[in-house]
Structures are given as structure tokens and as C-alpha cells.
N, C-alpha and C positions, 0 to 999 in steps of 0.2 A: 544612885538615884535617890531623889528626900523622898522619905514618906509625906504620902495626899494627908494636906491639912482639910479632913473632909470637915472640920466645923468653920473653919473661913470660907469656902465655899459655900456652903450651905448657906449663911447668912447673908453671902451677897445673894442667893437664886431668890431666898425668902424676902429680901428687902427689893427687887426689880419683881416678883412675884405681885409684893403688895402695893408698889406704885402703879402698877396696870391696873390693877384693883379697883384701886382708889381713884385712877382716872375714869375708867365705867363708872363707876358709883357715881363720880360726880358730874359726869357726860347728860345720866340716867337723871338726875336729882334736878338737875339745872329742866331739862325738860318735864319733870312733873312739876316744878315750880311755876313754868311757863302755862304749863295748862289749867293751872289754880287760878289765872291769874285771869282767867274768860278772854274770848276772841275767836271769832270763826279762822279756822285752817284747812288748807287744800292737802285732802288725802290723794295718795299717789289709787290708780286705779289699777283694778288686777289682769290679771296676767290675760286674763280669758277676755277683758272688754266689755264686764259687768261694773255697773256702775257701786258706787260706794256712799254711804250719806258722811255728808260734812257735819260740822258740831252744831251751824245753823239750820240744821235738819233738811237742808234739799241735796237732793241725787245728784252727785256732777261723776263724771267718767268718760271712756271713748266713745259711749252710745247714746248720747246726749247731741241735741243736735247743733245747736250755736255753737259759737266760739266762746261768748264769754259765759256759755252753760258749762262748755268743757273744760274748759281751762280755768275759770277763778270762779270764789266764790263772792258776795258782797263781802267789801271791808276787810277784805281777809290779807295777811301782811306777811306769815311767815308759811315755814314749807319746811318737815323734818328729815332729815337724813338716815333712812334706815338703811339694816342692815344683812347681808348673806348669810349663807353658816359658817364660815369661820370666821364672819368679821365682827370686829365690836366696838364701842369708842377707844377701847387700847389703841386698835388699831390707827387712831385718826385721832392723837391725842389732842391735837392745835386747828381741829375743827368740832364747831360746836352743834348743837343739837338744833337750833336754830337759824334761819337764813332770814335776816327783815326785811330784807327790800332790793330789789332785782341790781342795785346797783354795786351791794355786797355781796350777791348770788353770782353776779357775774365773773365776782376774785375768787370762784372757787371753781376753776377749770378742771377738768380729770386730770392735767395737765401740772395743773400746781398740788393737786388732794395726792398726785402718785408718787412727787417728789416728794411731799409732807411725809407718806406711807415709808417710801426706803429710806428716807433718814435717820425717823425716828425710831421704825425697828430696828436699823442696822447698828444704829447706836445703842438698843438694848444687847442687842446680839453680841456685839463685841465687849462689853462690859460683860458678859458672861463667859464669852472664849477665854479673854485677857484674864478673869480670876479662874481659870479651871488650868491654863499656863503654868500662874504660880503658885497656887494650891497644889501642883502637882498629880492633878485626879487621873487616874490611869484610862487611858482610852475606853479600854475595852467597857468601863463602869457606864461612860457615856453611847456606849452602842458602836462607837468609831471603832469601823475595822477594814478590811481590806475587801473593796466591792466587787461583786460578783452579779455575772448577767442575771443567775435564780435570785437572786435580790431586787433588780432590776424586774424581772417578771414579778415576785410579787407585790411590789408596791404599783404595779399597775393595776393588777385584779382588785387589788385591795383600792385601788383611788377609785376605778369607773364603778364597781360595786355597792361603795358608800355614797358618789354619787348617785347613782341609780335608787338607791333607800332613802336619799336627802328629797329626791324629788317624787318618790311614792309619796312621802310624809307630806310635800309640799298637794300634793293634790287631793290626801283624804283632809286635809287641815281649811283646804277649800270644802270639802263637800262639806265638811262640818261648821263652817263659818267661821272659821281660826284663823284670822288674820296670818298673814307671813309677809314680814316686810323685805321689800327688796329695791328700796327706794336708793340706798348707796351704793348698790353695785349699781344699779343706773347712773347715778350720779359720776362712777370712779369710771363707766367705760368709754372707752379712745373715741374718737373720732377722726382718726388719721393713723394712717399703716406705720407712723415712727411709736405713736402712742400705743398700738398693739406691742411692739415690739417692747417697749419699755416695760409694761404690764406682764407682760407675759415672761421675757429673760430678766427683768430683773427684779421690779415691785415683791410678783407673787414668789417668786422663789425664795426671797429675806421674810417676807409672811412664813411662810413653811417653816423654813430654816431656822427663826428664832423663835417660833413656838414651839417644835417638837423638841428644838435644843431645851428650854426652860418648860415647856410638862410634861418631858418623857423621858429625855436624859438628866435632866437635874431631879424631877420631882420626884422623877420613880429608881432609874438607873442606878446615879450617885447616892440615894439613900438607902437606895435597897444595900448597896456592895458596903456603903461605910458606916453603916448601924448597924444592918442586919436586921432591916426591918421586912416583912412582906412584902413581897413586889406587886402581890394580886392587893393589899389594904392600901398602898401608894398607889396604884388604877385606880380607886375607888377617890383616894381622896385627891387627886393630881386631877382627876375630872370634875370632881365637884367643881374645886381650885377655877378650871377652864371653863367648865359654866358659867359661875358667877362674873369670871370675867366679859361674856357675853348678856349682861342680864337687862343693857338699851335692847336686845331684841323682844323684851316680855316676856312670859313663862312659856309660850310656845316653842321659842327658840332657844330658851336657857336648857329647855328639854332637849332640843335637837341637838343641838353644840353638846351638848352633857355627854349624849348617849353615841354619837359619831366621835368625841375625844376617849371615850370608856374603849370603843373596839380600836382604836390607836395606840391608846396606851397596852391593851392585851395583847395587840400586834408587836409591840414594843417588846413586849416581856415574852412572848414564843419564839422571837425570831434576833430578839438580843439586837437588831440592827436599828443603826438613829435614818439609814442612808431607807429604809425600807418606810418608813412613818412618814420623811419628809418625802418621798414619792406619792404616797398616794392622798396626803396634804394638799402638795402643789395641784395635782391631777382634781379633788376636789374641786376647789376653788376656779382653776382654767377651765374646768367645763362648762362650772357654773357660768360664768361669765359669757365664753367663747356661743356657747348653746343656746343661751338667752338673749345673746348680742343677735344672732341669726334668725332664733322665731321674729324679734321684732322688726328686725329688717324686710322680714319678708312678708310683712302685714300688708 
């Protein structure tokens, strides 16, 4: 068997690391240039059915009585796409931060944003399988081992868990006036039982799958085994990494993403399993989704 060429690997995780990057950043930069630029915009309204002020300074929200109270504001032309805890512009590289006009809003169905979602991670994903192939990186470095149902068990504790803390945080963030945007999982969910389907077996599981593969098998695993670097200073720095790649959600959420990818990556490094991370990854995300698709329905 060849010895793992761990510095070709490494340079491709580092160079598909920093085009994620670099797509946030410029997802993020593209909309503060929009807002430099004046214009009143329709803020999504919270969760609870309190209203919100627009940049024209009046209240619009669910508790608002008109229609065109509730729903627009004067003049107002575009509508943001934000974002979950684990989602960022990476995720949603070939959609922009911006929507001008209902008629471009319309070509962004959850339908076409889901297929945009598995193509463009699956194709990160596989450019990382494909160099860890012929690099030769030994499984075990990436966490890949033989699945067990206690594996199974704990990436479930560990996903409803972190969800459960994702949405403690979501409600003292409320009490404190911390905005938390959750305007693109609205945006990304189904409206029809195939579109569930899709989201659920296949979208969020290449989400999981090619982040925990590149910030927990590549960023912590394969460096720890082939430098010999700390595993606990690679969780440290593999989250930062994952933060900033969330950083269109604001400091609120670069905080959340930060500190939900730190206990992943520590999950990673106690339990040595990639199969255990991207459990309770997916399990984030589907709740999120699944849970908040159901309060709203039931309004």
C-alpha cells in the first residue's frame, strides 16, 4: 500500500476550505454594499408574530393589520436570504444575497435552491473523496470505520441535544433583541411531499456529509494523524475555519455555528467517528427545518 501523501491532500482541503470562504465573504460583502447603497427592505418577521421596523422606520409584521401593512413596505424592491445554523452562503453558492423583483424571486423555488444545494456541495464533496483515494489518507485518520448501532445512538443524542441548545439560544437572542435570521430555511422549505423527500434523503445529508468530511475529517483528523498536530488546537482552529464560513448570518450566528461546530469537532476527536458527526449534523438541520415547518403550519 503507498504512503498517504498527507501534504497533497491537505492542499486540496485548504484550497476547497478557502473557496467556501471566499464565497461567504463575498455573498456577505455583496449585501453590505447593497445596504450602503439606501433603499427601504422587507424584513422577514419573527418567529413569535412580533413585528419588526423596516429601514423606512415603520412596523410591518404578522400583527399588522392590512395587507399592504404586512406584507411590503413603500418602494421597497428587494428581500434577503438568510440563514439556519448550519447554513451559509457556501451553502447556496449561485444564490445571491439579494432578490429585486418578484419576477426573479419567482426562479428561486426551494425546488430549484435544493438542486443548486446538492450539486454544488456534492461536487465539493467528491473533490475531496477523489483527493483522499489518491493521496492514499488511511480511513481510520478520516474517522471511516466500521458502523456500529452505539454510533448510531450517539449521533442521535448528540444531534437532538445540540438542537435543543440551538434553539435555547434562539430564544434568549429573542428575549435580548438579537436578531436570528431564518429567512433561507423558509425560503429552501418544500412545499410538496416529493420536495420533503428530496430535502430530507438527499439535499441535507450531502450538507452533513461534506462539511463534517472537510472540518472534522480533513481539518482535525488528517492533520492531527499526519503532522502530529493537537487534535484539541485543530477543534479550535477547524471551528473558527466553520464560523467564518457562516459569517452572512452576523455575529450572532457566527457565534452559534462557532460553538455547535467546537462540540462536533470534540465529538469527533472522543469518539474518533466521521459516521457519528455527520449524524447528529443531519439531525440538526432536519429538525430545524422539519419543527419550524410544523409551528408554521399550525398558525
Amino acid at each position: 500500500m503507498p504512503s498517504p501523501n498527507w501534504n497533497a491532500f491537505a492542499g486540496v482541503a485548504l484550497v476547497v476550505l478557502v473557496v467556501l470562504i471566499a464565497l461567504a465573504r463575498a455573498s456577505q460583502a455583496m449585501f453590505v454594499d447593497d445596504e450602503a447603497g439606501g433603499g427601504d427592505r422587507r424584513e422577514p418577521a419573527h418567529r413569535d408574530g412580533t413585528a419588526r421596523t423596516a429601514a423606512g422606520g415603520r412596523a410591518v409584521g404578522r400583527g399588522d393589520g392590512g395587507v399592504g401593512e404586512a406584507e411590503t413596505v413603500a418602494d421597497e424592491t428587494t428581500r434577503r436570504p438568510e440563514y439556519g445554523p448550519f447554513e451559509s452562503a457556501a451553502d447556496y453558492p449561485n444564490v445571491t444575497n439579494e432578490v429585486t423583483n418578484p419576477a426573479t424571486e419567482a426562479e428561486f423555488t426551494p425546488g430549484t435552491l435544493l438542486v443548486n444545494v446538492a450539486l454544488s456541495q456534492g461536487l465539493f464533496g467528491v473533490v475531496l473523496v477523489v483527493a483522499a483515494v489518491l493521496a492514499a489518507i488511511p480511513a481510520d485518520a478520516l474517522g471511516l470505520e466500521r458502523v456500529t448501532v452505539a454510533q448510531l445512538g450517539i449521533g442521535v443524542l448528540l444531534g437532538v441535544g445540540l438542537y435543543a441548545a440551538n434553539e435555547v439560544g434562539q430564544r434568549v437572542a429573542d428575549t435580548f433583541g438579537i436578531d436570528y435570521d431564518d429567512g433561507l430555511r423558509e425560503l429552501l422549505t418544500p412545499d410538496s411531499l416529493g420536495g420533503w423527500v428530496v430535502l430530507l434523503a438527499l439535499v441535507l445529508p450531502i450538507i452533513a456529509g461534506f462539511e463534517e468530511l472537510l472540518f472534522r475529517s480533513s481539518l482535525v483528523g488528517v492533520f492531527a494523524a499526519g503532522y502530529g498536530i493537537s487534535p484539541w488546537f485543530l477543534v479550535v482552529a477547524s471551528s473558527v475555519a466553520f464560523a467564518t464560513g457562516h459569517g452572512a448570518q452576523g455575529p450572532a450566528g457566527v457565534l452559534v455555528t462557532g460553538t455547535l461546530g467546537a462540540v462536533l469537532a470534540s465529538a469527533f476527536v472522543l469518539t474518533g467517528s466521521f459516521f457519528v458527526v455527520v449524524v447528529a449534523h443531519y439531525l440538526v438541520n432536519a429538525l430545524e427545518f422539519v419543527v419550524h415547518a410544523h409551528g408554521d403550519s399550525s398558525r
